[in-house]
N, C-alpha and C positions, 0 to 999 in steps of 0.2 A: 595053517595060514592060507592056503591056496584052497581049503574046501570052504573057510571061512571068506573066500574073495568068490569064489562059483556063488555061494549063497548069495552077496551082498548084488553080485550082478546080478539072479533072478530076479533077486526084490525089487532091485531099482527099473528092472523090463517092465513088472509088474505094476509098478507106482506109476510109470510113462504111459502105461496103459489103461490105466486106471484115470489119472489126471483126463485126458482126451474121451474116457467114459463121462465121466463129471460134466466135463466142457460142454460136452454135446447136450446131456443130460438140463444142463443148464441153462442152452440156448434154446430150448426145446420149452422149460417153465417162465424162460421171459417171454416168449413169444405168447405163449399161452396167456401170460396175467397182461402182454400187451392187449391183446383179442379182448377179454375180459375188461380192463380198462376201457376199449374204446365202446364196446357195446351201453357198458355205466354210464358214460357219457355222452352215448346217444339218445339212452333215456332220459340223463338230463334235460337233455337241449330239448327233446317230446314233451318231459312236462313243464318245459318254462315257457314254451310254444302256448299250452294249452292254459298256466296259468295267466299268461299276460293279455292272451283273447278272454279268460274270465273277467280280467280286470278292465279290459277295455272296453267289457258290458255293461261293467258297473258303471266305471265314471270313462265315460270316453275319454283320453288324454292321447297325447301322440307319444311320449314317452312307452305307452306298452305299444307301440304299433312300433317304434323302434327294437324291444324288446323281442315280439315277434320278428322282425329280419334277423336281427342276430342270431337268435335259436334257428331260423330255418339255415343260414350259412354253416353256423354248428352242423348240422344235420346232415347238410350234402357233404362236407367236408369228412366227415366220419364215415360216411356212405363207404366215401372212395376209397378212407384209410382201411378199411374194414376188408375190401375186397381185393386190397393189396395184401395183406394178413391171413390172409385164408385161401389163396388161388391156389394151394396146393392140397387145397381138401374138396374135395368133388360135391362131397353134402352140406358143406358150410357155405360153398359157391349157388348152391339152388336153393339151398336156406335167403343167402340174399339177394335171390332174384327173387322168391316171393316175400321177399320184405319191403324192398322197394317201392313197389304200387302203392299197398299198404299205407306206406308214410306219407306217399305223393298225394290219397284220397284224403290223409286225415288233415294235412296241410293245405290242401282245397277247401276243407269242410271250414277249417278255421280263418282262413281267406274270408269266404263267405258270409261268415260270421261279422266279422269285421264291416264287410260292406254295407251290411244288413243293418250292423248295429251305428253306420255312420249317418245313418238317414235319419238318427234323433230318436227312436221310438225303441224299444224292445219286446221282440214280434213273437210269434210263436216258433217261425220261421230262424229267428235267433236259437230261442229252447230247443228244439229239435235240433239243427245242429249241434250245437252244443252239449246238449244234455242226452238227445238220439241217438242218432249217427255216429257223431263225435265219440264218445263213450265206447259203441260197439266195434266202432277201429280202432279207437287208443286200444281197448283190450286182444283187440287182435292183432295188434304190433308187439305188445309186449310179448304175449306166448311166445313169437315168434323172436323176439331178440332171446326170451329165455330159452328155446327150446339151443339156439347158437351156442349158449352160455353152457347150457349143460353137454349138450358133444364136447365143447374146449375142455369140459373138466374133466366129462371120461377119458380123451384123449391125454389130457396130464396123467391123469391117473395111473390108467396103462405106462404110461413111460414112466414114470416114476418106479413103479414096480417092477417094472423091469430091470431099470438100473438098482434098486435096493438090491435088487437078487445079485445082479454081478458083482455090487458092493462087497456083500458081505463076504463072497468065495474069494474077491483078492484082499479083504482084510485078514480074512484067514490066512492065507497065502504068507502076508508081507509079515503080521505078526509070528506066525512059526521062524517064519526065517529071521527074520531079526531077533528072535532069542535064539536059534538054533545061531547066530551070529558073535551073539554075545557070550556066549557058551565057549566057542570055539576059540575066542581073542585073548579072553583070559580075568575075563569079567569079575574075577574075584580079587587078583592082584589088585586092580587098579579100585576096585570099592574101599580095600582096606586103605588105601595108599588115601585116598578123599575121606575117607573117614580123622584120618589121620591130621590131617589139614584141616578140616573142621571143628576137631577138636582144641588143636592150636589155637583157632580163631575166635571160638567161644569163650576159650580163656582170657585170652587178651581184651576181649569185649568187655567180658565179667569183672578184669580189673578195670579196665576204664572206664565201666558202668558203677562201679563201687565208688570208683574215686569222682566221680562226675555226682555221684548221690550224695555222699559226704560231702562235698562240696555246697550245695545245694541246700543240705542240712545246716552247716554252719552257717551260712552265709542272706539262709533266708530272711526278711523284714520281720519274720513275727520266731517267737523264743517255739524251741521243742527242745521236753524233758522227759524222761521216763521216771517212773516209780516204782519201788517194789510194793508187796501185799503191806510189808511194815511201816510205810511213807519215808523210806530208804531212795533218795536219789539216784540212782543209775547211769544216768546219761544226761547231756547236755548241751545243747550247741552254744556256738560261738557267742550268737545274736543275742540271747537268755545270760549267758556269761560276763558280756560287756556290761549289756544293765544293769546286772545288779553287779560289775566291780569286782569278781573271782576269778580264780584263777583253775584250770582242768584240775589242776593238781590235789585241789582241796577237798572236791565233792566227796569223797569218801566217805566222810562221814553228816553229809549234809544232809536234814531231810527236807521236804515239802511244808513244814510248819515253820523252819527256819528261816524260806523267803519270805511270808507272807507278814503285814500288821501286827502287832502283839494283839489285838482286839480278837481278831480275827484266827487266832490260830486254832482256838478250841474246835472250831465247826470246818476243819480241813478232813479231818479220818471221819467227821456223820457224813462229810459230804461224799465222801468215796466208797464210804461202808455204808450210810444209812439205807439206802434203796437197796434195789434188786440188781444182784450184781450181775445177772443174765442183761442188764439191759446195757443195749448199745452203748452209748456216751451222757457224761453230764457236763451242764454247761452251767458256768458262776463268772459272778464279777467279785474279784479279787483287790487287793492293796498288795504289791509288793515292795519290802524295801529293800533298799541296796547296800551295798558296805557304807557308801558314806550317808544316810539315812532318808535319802531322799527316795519319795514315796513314788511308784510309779502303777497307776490305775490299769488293769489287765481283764481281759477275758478268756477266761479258762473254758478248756473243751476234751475231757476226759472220754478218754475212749480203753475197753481193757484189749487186754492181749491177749490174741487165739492160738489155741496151740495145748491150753493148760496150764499157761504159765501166767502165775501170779502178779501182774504186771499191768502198769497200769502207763497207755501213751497220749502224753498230755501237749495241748498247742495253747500259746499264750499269745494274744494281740495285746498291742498297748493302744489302749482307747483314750489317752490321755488329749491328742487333737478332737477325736468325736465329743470329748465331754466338753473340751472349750467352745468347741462349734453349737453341741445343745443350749451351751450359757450364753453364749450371744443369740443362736434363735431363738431360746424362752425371754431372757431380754427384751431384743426384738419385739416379740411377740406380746409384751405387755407393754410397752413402749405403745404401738402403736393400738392395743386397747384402751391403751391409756388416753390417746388424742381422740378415738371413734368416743371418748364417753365424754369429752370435753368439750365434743363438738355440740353446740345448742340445737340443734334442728336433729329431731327423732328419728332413728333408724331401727328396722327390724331386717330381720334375716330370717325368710322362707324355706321350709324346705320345699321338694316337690309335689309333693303334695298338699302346699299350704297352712303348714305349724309352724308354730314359731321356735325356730332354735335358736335365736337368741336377739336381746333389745341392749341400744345402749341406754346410759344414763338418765339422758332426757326426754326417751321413749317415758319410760317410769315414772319420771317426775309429771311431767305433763299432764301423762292419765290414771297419775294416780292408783300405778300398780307394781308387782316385785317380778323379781324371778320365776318363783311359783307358781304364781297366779299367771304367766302366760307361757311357756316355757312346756312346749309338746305338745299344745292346748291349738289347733286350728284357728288360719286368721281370722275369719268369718264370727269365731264365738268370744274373742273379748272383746273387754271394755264393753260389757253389756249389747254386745252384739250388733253395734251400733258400725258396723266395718264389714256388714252382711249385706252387701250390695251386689244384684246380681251382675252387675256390666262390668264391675268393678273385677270381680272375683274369676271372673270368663278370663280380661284381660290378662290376672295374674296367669293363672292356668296359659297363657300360650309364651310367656316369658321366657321358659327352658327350652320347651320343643321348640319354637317358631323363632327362636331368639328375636323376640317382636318386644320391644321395650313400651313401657308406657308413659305416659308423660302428659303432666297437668289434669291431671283426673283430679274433679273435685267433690269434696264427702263433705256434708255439714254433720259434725260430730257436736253433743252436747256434753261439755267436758264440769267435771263439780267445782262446783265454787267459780267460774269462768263463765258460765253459759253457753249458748251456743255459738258454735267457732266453725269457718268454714276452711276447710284445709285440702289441699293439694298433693296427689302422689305420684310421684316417679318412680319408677321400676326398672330393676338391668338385672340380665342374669349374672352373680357373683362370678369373678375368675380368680382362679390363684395359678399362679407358675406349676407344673407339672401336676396339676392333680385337676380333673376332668370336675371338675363343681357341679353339682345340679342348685346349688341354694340361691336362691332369688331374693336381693339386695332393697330394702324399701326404703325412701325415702320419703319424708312426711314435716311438710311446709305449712305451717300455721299465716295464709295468706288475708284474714280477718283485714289485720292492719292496713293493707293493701288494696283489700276494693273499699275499704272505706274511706280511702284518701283519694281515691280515684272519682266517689262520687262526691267530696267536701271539693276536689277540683273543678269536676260541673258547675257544682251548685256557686262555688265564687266565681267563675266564671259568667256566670247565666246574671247572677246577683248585680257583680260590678260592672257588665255592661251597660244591663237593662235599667241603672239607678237614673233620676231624673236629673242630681246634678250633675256639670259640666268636670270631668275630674282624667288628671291627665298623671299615667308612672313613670316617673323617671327612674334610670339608675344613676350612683352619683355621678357618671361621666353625663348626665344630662339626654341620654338615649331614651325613647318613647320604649316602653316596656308593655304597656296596656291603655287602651282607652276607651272611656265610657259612651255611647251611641252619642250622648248629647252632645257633649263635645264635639263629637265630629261632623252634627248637623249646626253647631253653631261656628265654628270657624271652617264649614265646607269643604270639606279634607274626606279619606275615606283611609279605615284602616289598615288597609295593604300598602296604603303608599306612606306612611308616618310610620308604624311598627320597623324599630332598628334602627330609625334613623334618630341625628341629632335635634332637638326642640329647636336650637336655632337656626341651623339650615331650612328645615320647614317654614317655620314662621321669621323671614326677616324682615329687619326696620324696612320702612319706608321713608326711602331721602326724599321724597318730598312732603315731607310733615312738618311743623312747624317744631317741633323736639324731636330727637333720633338718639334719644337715649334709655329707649323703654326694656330694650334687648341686653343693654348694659344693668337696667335695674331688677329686672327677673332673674340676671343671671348673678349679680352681687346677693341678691335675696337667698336664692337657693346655696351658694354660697357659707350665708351665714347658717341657712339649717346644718349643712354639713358641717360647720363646728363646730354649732352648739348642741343642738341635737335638739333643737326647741323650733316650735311652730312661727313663720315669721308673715305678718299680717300687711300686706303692703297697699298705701294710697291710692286712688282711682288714679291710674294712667291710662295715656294713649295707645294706643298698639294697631295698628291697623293691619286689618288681614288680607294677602295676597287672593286674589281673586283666582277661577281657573282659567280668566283668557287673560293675566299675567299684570291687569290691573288691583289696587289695589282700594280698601272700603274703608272707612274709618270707624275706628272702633274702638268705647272705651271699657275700661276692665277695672275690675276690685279686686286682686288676686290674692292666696291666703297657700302659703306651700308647708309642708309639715312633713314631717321625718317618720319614716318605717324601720322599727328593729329587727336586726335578723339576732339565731341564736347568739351570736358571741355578743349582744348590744350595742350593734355597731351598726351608721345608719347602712342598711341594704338597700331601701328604695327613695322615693321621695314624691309626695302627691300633691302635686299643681293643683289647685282649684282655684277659676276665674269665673264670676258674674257678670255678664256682658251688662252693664247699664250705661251703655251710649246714649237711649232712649233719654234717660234722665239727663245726660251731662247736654244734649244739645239743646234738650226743652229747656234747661238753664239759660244754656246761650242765647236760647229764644228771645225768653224774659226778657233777660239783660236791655236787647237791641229795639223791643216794641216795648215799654212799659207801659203804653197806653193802650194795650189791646185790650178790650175787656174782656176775651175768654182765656185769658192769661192763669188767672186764681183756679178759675177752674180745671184747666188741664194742670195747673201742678199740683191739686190738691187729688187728682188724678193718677199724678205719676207717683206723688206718693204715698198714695193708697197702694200702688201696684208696688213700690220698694218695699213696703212694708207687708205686702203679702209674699214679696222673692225673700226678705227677710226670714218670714217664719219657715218657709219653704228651703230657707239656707240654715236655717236650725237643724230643722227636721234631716234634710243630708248631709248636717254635720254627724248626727248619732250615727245615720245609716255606715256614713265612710266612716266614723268608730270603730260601731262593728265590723266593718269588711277590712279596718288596717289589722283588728284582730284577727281576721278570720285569715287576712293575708300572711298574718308573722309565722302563723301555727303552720298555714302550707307551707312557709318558706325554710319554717323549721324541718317541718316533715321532711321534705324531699334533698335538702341539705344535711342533712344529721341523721332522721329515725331510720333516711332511705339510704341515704348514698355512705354518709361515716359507716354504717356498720361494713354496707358492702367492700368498700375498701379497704376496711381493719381486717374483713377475710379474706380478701385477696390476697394484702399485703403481708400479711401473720400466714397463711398459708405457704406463701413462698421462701418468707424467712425459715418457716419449718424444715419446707421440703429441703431449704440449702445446708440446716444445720445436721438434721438426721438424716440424708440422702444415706449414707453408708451404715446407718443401723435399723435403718427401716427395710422391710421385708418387698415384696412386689403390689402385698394387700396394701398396707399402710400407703405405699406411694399412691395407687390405686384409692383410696379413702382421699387422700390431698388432692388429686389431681381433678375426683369428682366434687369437690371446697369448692374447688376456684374456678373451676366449668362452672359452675351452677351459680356464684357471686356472679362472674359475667354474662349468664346468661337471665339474672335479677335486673343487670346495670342496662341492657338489650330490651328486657321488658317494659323498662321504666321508659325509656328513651321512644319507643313504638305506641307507649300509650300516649305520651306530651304530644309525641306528630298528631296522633289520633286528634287528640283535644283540638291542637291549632286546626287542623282541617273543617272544626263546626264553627270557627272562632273569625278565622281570617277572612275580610277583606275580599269579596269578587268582583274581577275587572272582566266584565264579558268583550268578547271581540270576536271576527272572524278570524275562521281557523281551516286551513285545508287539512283533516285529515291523514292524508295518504302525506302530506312532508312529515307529520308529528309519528307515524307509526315508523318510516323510514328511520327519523332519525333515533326511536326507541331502538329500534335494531341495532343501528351501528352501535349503542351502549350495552349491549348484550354481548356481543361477538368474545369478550373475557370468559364468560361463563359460558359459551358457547364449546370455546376452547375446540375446534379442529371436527366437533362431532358431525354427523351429517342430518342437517335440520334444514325440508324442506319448505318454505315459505310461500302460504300463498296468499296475495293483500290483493284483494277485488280493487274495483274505482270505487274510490269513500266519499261521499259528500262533505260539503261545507258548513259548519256548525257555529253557533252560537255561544263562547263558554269563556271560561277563565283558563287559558292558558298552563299556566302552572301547575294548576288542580289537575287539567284533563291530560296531562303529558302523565304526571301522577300513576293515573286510572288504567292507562297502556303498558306504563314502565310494569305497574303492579300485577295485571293480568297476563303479558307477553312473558313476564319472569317466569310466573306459576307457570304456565304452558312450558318453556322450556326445561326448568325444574323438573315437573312431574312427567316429561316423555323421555328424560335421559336414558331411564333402562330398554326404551328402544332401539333397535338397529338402524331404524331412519325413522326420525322426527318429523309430523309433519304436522304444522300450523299456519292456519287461514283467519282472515279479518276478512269480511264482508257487511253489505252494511241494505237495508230496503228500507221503501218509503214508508212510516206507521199510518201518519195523518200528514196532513197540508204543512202541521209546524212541528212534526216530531219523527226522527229518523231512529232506527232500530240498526245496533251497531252486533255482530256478532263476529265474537274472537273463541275457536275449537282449535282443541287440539287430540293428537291419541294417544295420551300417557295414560297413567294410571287409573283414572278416573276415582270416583267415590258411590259408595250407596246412596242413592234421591232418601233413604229413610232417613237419612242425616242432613238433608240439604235445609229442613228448619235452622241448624246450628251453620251454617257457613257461613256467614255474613256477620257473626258473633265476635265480639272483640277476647281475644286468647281460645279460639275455638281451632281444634285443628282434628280432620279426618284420617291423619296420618301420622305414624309414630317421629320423632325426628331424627332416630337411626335411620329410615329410611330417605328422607326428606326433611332438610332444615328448617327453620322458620318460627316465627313470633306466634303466628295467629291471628294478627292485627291488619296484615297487609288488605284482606277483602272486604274487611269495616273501614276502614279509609276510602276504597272505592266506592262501595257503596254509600259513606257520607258525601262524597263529592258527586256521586250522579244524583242524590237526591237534594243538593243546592242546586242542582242546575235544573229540578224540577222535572226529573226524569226516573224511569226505577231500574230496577234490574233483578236478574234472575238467572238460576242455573238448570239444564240437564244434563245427567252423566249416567254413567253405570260402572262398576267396580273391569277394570283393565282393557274397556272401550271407550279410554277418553273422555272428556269434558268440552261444554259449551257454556261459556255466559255470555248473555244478553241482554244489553242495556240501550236506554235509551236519553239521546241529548234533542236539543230544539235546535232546528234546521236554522242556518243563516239567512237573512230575511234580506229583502231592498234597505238600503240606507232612510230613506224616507221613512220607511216604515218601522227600523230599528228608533228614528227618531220622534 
């Protein structure tokens, strides 16, 4: 004991001696990696010095002349660390006294530089420093920090090996003694005595690790059985025991054919015998049943036993929820094939490369083709190749990558038995929940029917204005609904002020007439149209018409009002026709009061030569208004029934869908409805933006002065919702005073100030100007820029297009229609307009109105 306590105090001298070798050892390599750090660092700060003077030649900025001070502070300051680090090395101390200068020249050079290069020019006198001088001292600063860098290392060096050396003689040292220690204590007693306790301990672990597995085994979610070579049962857990209803006791003589289907037992011993019994596992879906007969769906996962032993270790899941869950998503999953093939409007499915992997129902029907025939086959090459469009096919291609959608693209396809048909495609790339999709979603809009109600609305329009007779629409509340030019040059009225309003607010009696009941018999008249449904022809009366300075003219009328069917044949409109022949009823009264006049015969035989030419001429627009009450039913049908019932039935049938099958429809399927009833609303959006369109060439202009700058002001304040917090800088020149229609030219602002903010949203600051110069003496040039998005000028032929749009409406909402309205209204006001842009520098339009004039001269 006491040579074992000598020993243990050497060692511990040893180790005390030892640790304070280390110590030092150790203060000795941080000093060094500090040296080493700061040198690194000095370089730094040299070449961010010289790179920021590079960069300050390029583009002058004062950001690198910041750049520059900081590196030079770096530089002194390291200086000074450096020489605090080293003042106990005599050649690392004259290392940086000749480094110093060195740094101070090269930091002069690029001073000069700087000056050089602030004078606007890049001289030679820059090069040369820079590239000269510059150059041949940064390389002789650096030698010089490396030559510092390597003394620091030989200097570790050495001490390192030194200390390894005294290392290793007191490892030796503390190692002998500390066996020679353990030796002497009794080192063998107390191994066996630990031995002995760990043994203990491994025992006790091994039962608790036993009993913790067993546990484990019984108790797990999915069954474990064993087999013998003969399909002799051997084992079994709990979980396997409960299901099928046994009891431990019984397995004895159970085998592996005994749980499974009677169907199913033959193919239990091919399945475990028929392959190579070297191979690792086999895996089946199984039937087992239970004591009481009920069947329970499993998957089996045979694996044998190592060792030699005939044996075979088997895991059983019950798949019996996976199999319900498949039967509801196969379900699912034709449920909602089911609605994609019952939808009427054509769908196909791209893949990425544009084939087709697969068309619904009406795809096929349409054009007249199966499964086969398009089905892996590239969009481009069916249906006769007639879907080979190159702009078309570009767009599809950027769908995936660019997730760039397309929308309203139109194809005249010539389809059999149909002719040719112009149709419409939208494009999204497909999603489904968890699974990354590349296939691209087509849809394909048969819009035929559609512009060609859009020109039968023109042409009745253009038709029923411009007819010679006097013909007024009511609805049956007696509301002005349309009226025909004559009309309104024979009772002095103008369309903007009578359109919506009631006939007899417009036109009322006159209490100083000698009857004040003419208002009462037009309106008993129309009256009886609405109950019979029959034309009702009524007697010349009186009617006098209010004049515009609020007197009024006498005037008599032969009026004839007649009933319009909508689809249900119920009246819908009602069309006033009145022939002014006051001419005639006063040259009566003439008569009457001179019958001695002798050019009496002759003017009546005058007037009624002229009744009997308004006569034939009220024939002749009796056929015309005929045909226009036909041509009226058909539009009114259209756009009530062919346009709007259908859109509703898929709205509304849409949403009754999504409420019924919300919980058996899949994320596609909802996905499939949700793009139904987007696309019905944004049919019911189209139709509503084309009617504006229509009225804008249609209505009524009241010209008047207009200040400008209040009408842009107050577009603003109607922005500020859609504005919503962003920052949109606004810049409105002083506008002139203009000549126009009010309502139109607020219109023209609202529509252009919109786009502007619209298309600069993905800006970080929005910035929009109104400015306005003189063109001529009577026409002013208004210009409204902004710097959003802009478009390509190759496209600017289509912008002014009704349903033309430069931009997808993922990225940007909208109709298409909003810059054909403007432009229909700058050019009633007898002005044009025009755009320049370029694709993400913004846009300008430029249009022009007639400057506001002297009142004299308005007059």
């Amino acid at each position: 004991m006491i040579l074992s306590c000598a020993v243990l105090i050497t060692v511990s001298w040893l180790a005390v001696r030892t640790i304070h070798a280390l110590r030092d050892a150790n203060d000795r390599v941080v000093h060094t990696q500090e040296v080493l750090v700061r040198l690194e660092r000095l370089k730094f700060d040299l070449k961010g010095a010289e790179s920021a003077a590079r960069g300050f030649v390029l583009e002058p900025k004062p950001v690198f002349i910041d750049e520059i001070a900081e590196s030079r502070m770096g530089i002194e300051r390291g200086l000074d660390e450096l020489s605090m680090l080293v003042s106990d090395n005599r050649r690392q101390v004259d290392g940086l006294v000749t480094l110093r200068p060195l740094i101070a020249r090269r930091l002069g050079l690029i001073q000069e530089v700087v000056a050089l290069r602030s004078g606007g020019t890049l001289t030679d006198a820059v090069r040369e420093r820079l590239l000269g001088d510059g150059l041949e001292t940064m390389a002789l600063v650096m030698d010089v920090i490396e030559g510092l860098a390597q003394q620091e290392k030989l200097l570790l060096g050495m001490r390192v090996k030194r200390s390894e050396g005294r290392l290793n003689w007191v490892y030796a040292a503390i190692g002998g003694g500390f066996f020679l220690s353990l030796i002497l204590t009794g080192w063998p007693i107390l191994r066996l005595r630990g031995e002995l306790r760990e043994r203990e301990k491994a025992r006790r672990q091994l039962v608790a690790s036993s009993e913790r597995i067993q546990d484990l085994y019984n108790q797990a979610p999915c069954g474990y059985f064993s087999v013998s070579g003969g399909g002799q049962i051997t084992a079994m857990n709990d979980t396997l025991l409960r299901w099928m209803g046994l009891e431990r006791a019984g397995l004895t003589r159970l085998t592996l054919e005994a749980l499974c289907a009677p169907e199913m037992r033959a193919d239990i011993a091919k399945w475990l015998r028929g392959s190579d019994t070297s191979a690792a596992f086999h895996e089946r879906e199984l039937e087992f049943v239970a004591r009481d007969g009920k069947k329970r769906p499993v998957w089996l996962t045979a694996a044998q036993s190592t060792g030699g032993v005939d044996e075979w270790r088997i895991t059983a899941v019950d798949i019996a929820e996976r199999k319900r869950a498949e039967a509801v998503v196969a379900h699912a999953r034709d449920q909602a094939e089911s609605i994609v093939n019952t939808v009427r409007q054509p769908l196909i499915v791209l893949t990425e490369d544009l084939r087709v992997a697969s068309a619904n129902r009406a795809f096929h029907t349409l054009f007249n083709t199966d499964e086969s025939l398009v089905a892996g086959r590239r969009f481009a090459e069916i249906c006769d190749r007639q879907w080979n469009v190159p702009e078309l096919l570009r767009a599809l291609e950027d769908v995936v990558p660019k997730q760039k959608a397309v929308e309203g693209f139109e194809v005249s396809v010539n389809l059999p038995k149909k002719g040719r048909r112009l149709f419409e495609i939208n494009a999204s790339k497909l999603y489904r929940a968890g699974n990354h999709t590349t296939m691209t979603l087509v849809a394909i809009e048969d819009v035929t029917a559609r512009k060609d109600l859009d020109d039968v609305h023109r042409q009745f329009r253009a038709l029923f204005e411009s007819l010679p007779g006097r013909y007024l629409v009511l609805s049956p509340e007696f509301t002005v609904v349309a009226v025909s030019d004559a009309y309104l040059a024979m009772t002095m009225t103008k369309r903007a002020e009578i359109l919506g309003r009631n006939m007899f607010e417009i036109f009322p009696e006159n209490a100083d007439a000698p009857t004040t009941t003419a208002g009462s018999s037009v309106r008993a008249s129309l009256n009886r149209v609405l109950q019979t449904g029959s034309a009702d022809t009524m007697a010349v009366l009186r009617y006098d018409i209010l004049r515009p300075d609020g007197s009024f003219e006498e005037r008599h009328w032969s009026p004839v009002n007649s009933p319009v069917f909508g689809a249900d044949k119920k009246v819908e409109y009602l069309i006033h026709r009145a022939e002014d022949v006051t001419e005639f009823v006063l040259a009566k009264k003439l008569q009457g009061d001179e019958p001695q006049a002798g050019g009496q015969d002759t003017r009546r035989e005058r007037l009624e030569t002229e009744m009997l030419s308004h006569s034939r001429e009220l024939g002749s627009a009796n056929e015309q208004l005929r045909a226009l009450n036909e041509e009226l039913e058909a539009f009114s049908y259209s756009v009530s029934h062919d346009l709007r019932a259908p859109l509703r039935h898929v709205a509304g049938f849409s949403e009754m869908l999504a409420a019924h099958a919300a919980e058996s429809l899949d994320d596609k399927g909802r996905r499939y409805l949700k793009t139904i009833t987007d696309s019905a609303a944004r049919m019911g959006t189209l139709i509503d933006d084309l009617l504006m369109f229509s009225r804008m060439g249609r209505t009524e202009m009241r010209r008047q002065k207009v200040a400008l700058n209040e009408m842009v002001a107050t577009v603003q304040e109607s922005l500020k919702p859609e504005i919503n917090g962003r920052a949109v800088i606004w810049d409105i020149a002083a506008l002139p005073e203009v000549e126009c229609d009010v309502p139109m030219l607020r219109q023209v602002f609202a529509n252009l100030l919109g786009n502007a903010v619209k298309y600069s949203r993905k800006q970080a600051e929005a910035r929009i100007s109104v400015s306005a110069r003189s063109e001529s003496d009577v026409m002013v040039e208004i210009t409204v820029r902004d710097n959003g998005a802009g478009f390509d000028m190759k496209y600017a032929p289509k912008l002014f297009g009704v349903f033309q749009r430069l931009h997808s409406e993922s990225e940007f909402e909208g109709t298409g229609v909003g810059l054909a309205i403007v432009r229909r209204i700058v050019q009633r006001h007898g002005g044009r307009i025009w755009a320049e842009s370029a694709p993400g520098a913004g846009a300008a339009f430029y249009f022009t109105l007639p400057v506001a004039r002297a009142r004299d001269a308005v007059s």
